[in-house]
N, CA, C and O atoms as a GROMACS GRO file, in nm:
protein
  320
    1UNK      N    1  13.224   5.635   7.748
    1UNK     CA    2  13.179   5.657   7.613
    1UNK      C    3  13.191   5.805   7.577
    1UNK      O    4  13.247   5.860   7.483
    2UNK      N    5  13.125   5.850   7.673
    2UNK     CA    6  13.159   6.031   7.613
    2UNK      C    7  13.304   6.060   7.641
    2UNK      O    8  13.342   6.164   7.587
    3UNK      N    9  13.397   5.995   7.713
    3UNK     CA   10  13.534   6.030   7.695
    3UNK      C   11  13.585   6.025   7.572
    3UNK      O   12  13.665   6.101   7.518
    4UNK      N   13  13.509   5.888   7.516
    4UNK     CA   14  13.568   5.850   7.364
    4UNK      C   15  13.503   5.953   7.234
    4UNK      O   16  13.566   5.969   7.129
    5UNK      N   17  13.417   5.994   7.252
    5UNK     CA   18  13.339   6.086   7.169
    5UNK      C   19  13.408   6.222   7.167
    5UNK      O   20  13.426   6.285   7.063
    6UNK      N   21  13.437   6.255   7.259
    6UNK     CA   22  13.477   6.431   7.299
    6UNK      C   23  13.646   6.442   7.279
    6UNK      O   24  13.698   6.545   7.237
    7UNK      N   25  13.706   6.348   7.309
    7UNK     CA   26  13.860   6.299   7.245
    7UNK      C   27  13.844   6.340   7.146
    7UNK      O   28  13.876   6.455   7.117
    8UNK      N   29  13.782   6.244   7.053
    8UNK     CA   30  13.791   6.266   6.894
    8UNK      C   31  13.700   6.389   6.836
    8UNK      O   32  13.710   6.400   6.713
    9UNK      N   33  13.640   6.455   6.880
    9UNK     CA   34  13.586   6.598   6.855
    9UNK      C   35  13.719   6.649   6.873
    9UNK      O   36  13.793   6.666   6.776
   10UNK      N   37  13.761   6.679   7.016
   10UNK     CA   38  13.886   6.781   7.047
   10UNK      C   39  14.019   6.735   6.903
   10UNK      O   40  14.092   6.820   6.852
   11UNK      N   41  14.021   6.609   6.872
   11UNK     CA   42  14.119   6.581   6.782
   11UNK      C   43  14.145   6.677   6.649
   11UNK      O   44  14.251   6.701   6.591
   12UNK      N   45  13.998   6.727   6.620
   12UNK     CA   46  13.931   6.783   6.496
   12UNK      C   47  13.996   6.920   6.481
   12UNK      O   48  13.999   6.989   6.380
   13UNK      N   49  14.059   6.953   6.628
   13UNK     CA   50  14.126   7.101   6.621
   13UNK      C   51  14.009   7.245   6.589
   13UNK      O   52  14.045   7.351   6.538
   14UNK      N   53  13.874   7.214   6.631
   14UNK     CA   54  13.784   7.271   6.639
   14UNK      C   55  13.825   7.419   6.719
   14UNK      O   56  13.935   7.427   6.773
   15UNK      N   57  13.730   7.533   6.723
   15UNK     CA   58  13.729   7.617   6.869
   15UNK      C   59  13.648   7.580   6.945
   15UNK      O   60  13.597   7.669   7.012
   16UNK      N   61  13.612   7.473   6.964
   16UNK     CA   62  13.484   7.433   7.044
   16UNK      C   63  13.450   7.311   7.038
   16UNK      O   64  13.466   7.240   6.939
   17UNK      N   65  13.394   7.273   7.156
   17UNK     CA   66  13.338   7.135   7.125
   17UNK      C   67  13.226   7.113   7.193
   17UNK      O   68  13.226   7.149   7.311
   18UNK      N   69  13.122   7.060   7.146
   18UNK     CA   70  12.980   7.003   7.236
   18UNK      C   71  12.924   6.859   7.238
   18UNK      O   72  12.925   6.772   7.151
   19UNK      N   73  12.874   6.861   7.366
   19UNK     CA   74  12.822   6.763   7.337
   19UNK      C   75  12.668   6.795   7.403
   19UNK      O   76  12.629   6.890   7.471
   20UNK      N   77  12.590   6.656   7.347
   20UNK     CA   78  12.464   6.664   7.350
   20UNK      C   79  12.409   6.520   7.359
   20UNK      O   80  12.433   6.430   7.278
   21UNK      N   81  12.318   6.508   7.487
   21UNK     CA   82  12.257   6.350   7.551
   21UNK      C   83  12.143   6.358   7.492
   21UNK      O   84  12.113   6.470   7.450
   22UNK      N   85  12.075   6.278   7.477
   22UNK     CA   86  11.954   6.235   7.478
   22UNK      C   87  11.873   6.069   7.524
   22UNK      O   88  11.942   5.968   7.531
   23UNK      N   89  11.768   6.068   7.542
   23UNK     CA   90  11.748   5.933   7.630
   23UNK      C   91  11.577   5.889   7.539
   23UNK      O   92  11.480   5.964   7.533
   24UNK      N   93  11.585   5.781   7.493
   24UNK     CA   94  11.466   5.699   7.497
   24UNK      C   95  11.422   5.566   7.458
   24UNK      O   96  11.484   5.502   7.374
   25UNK      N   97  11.330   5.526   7.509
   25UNK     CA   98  11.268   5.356   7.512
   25UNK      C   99  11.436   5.314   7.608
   25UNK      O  100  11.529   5.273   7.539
   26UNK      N  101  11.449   5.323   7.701
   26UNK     CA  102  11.608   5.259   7.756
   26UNK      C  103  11.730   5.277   7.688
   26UNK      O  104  11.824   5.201   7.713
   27UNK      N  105  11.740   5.360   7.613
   27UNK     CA  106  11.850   5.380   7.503
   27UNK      C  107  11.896   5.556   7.549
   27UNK      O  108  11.806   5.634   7.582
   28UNK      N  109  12.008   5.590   7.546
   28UNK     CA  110  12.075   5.705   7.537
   28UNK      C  111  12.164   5.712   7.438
   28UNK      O  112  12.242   5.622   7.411
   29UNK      N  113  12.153   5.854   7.363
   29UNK     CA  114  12.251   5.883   7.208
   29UNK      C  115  12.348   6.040   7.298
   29UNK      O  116  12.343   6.152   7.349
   30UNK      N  117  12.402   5.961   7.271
   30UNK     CA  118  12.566   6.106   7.302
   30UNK      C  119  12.648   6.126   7.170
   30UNK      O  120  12.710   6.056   7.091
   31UNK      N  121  12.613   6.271   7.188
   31UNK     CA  122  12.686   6.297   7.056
   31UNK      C  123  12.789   6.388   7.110
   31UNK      O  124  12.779   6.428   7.226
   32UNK      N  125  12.879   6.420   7.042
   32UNK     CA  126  12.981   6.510   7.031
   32UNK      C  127  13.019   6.582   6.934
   32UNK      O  128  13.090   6.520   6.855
   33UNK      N  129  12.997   6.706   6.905
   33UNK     CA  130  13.054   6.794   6.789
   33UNK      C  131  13.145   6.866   6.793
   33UNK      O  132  13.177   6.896   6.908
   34UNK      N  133  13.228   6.928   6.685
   34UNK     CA  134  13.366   6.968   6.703
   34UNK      C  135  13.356   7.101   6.649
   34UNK      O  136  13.459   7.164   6.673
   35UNK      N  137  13.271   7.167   6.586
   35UNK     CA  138  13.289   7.279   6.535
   35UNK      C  139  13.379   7.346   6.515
   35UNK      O  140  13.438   7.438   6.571
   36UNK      N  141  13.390   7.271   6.397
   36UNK     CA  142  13.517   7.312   6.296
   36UNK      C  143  13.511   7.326   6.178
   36UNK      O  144  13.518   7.218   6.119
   37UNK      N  145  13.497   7.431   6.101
   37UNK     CA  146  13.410   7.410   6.016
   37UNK      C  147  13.516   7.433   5.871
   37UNK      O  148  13.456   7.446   5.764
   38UNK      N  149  13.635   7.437   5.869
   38UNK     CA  150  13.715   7.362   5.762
   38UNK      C  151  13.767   7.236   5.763
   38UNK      O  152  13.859   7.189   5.696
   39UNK      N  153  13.685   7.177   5.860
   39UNK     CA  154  13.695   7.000   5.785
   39UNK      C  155  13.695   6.981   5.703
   39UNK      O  156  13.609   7.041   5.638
   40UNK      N  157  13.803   6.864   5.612
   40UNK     CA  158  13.775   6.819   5.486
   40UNK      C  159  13.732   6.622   5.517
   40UNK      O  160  13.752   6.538   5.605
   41UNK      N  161  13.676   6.628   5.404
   41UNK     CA  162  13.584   6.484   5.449
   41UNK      C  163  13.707   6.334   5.469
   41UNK      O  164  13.677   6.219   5.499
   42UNK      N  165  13.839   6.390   5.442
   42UNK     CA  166  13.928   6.273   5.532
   42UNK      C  167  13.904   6.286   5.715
   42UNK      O  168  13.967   6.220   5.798
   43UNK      N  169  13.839   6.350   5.734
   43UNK     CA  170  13.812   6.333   5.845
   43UNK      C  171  13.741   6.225   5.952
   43UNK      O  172  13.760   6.166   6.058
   44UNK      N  173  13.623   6.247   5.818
   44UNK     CA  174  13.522   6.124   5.873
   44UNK      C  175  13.570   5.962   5.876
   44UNK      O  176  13.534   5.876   5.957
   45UNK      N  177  13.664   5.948   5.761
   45UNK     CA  178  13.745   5.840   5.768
   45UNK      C  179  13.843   5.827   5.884
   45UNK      O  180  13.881   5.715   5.920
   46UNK      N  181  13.884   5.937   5.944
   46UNK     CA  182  13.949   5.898   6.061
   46UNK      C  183  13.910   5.900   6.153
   46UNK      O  184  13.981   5.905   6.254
   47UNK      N  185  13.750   5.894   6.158
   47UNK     CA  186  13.680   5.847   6.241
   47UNK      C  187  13.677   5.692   6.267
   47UNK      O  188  13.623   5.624   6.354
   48UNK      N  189  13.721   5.677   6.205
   48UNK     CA  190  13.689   5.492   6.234
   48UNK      C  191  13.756   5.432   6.307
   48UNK      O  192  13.702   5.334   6.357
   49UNK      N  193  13.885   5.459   6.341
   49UNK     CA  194  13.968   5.406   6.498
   49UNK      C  195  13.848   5.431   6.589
   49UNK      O  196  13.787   5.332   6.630
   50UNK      N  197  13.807   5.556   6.626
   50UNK     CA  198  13.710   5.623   6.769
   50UNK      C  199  13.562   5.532   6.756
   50UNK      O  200  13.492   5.496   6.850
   51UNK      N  201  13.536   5.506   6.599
   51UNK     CA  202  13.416   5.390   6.536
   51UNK      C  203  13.424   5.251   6.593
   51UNK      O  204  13.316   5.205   6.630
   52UNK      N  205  13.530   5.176   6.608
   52UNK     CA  206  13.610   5.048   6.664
   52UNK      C  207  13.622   5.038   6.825
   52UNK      O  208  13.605   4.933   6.886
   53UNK      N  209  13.653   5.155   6.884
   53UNK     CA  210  13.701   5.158   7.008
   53UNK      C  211  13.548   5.182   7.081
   53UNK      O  212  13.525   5.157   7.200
   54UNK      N  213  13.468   5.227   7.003
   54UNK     CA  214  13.309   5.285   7.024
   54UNK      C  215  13.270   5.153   7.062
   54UNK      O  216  13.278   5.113   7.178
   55UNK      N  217  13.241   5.104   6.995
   55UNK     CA  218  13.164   4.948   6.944
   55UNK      C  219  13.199   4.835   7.003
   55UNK      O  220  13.123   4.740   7.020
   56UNK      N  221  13.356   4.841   7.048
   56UNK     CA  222  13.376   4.750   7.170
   56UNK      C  223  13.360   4.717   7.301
   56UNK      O  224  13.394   4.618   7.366
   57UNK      N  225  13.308   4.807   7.327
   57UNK     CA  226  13.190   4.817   7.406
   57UNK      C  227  13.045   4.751   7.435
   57UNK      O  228  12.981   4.772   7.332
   58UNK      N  229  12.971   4.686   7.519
   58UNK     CA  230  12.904   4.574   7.504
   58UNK      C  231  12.779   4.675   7.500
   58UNK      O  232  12.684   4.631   7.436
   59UNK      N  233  12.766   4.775   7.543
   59UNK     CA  234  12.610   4.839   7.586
   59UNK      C  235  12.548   4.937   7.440
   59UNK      O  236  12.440   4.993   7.420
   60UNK      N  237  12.654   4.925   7.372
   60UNK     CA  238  12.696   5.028   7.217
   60UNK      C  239  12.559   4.937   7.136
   60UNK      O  240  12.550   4.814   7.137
   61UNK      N  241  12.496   4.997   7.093
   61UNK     CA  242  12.358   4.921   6.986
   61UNK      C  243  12.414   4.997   6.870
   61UNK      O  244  12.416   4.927   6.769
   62UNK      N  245  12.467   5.135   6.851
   62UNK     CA  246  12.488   5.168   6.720
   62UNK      C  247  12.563   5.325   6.744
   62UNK      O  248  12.561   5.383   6.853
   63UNK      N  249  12.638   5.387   6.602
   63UNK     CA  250  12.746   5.457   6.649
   63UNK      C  251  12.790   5.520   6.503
   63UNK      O  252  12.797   5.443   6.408
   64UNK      N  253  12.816   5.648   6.486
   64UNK     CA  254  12.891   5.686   6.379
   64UNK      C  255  12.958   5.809   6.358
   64UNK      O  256  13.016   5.862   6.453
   65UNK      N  257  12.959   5.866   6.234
   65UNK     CA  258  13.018   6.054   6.216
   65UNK      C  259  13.016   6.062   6.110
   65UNK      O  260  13.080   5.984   6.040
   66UNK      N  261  12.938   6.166   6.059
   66UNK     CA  262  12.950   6.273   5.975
   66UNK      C  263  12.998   6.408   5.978
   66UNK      O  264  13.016   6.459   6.088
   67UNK      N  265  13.022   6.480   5.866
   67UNK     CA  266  13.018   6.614   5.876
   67UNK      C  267  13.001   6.693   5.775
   67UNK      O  268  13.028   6.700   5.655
   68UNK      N  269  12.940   6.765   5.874
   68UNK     CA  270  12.836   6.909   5.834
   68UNK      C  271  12.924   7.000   5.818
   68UNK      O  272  13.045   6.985   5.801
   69UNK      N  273  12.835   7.142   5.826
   69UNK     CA  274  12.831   7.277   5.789
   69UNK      C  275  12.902   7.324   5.894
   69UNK      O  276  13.002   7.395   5.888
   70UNK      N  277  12.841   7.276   6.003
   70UNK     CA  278  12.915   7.324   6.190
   70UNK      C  279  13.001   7.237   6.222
   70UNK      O  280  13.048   7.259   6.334
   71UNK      N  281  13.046   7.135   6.165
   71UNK     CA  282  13.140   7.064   6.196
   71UNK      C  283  13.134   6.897   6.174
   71UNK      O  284  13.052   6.841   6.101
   72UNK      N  285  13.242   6.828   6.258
   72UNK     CA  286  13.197   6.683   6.239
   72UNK      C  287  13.115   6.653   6.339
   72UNK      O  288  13.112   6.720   6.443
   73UNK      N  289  13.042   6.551   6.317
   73UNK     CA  290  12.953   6.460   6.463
   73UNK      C  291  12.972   6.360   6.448
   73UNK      O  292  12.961   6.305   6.338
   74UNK      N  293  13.022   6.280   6.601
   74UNK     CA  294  13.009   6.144   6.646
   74UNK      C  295  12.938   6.114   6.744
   74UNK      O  296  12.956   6.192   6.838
   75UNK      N  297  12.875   6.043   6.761
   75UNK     CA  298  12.769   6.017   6.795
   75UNK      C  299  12.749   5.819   6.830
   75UNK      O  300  12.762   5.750   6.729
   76UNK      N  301  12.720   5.744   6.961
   76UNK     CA  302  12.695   5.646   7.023
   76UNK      C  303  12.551   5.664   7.035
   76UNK      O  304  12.492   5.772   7.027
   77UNK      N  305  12.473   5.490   7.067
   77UNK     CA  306  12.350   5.506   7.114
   77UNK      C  307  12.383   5.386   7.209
   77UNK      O  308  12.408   5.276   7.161
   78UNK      N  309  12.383   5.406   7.324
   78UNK     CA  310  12.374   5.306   7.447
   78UNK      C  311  12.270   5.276   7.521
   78UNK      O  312  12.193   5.368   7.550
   79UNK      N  313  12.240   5.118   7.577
   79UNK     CA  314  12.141   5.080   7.644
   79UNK      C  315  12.170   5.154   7.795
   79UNK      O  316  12.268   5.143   7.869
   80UNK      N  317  12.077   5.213   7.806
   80UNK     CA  318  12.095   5.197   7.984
   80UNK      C  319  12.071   5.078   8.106
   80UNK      O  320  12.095   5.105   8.224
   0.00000   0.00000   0.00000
């Protein structure tokens, strides 16, 4: 899952990329940001291949991307 997250950050042509876990009630959210901060919002639409490939996944409860000021975020929430 974070392979699939950090792919599509690096896609963004960012200088940077992060990511960031978090864990609770049995659930973990991985996000990935691209910090890039002349994204234009066709971006988030080409998020939706990495949205599809996310979700096919059986442990995936929920999943998306926006973008901000610092860049885009995608972001999974998986059962552990």
């Amino acid at each position: 899952m974070t392979t699939l997250l950090v792919e599509a950050a690096v896609a963004d042509g960012g200088t940077k990329v992060s990511v960031h876990l978090s864990d609770q009630d049995g659930q973990a959210c991985i996000l990935a940001l691209s910090h890039h901060t002349t994204l234009t919002t066709g971006l988030d639409d080409a998020g939706g291949d990495v949205l599809h490939r996310i979700t096919a996944h059986q442990a995936v409860t929920g999943c998306g991307t926006d973008t901000g000021p610092d860049g885009r975020r995608i972001w999974a929430v998986i059962d552990l």
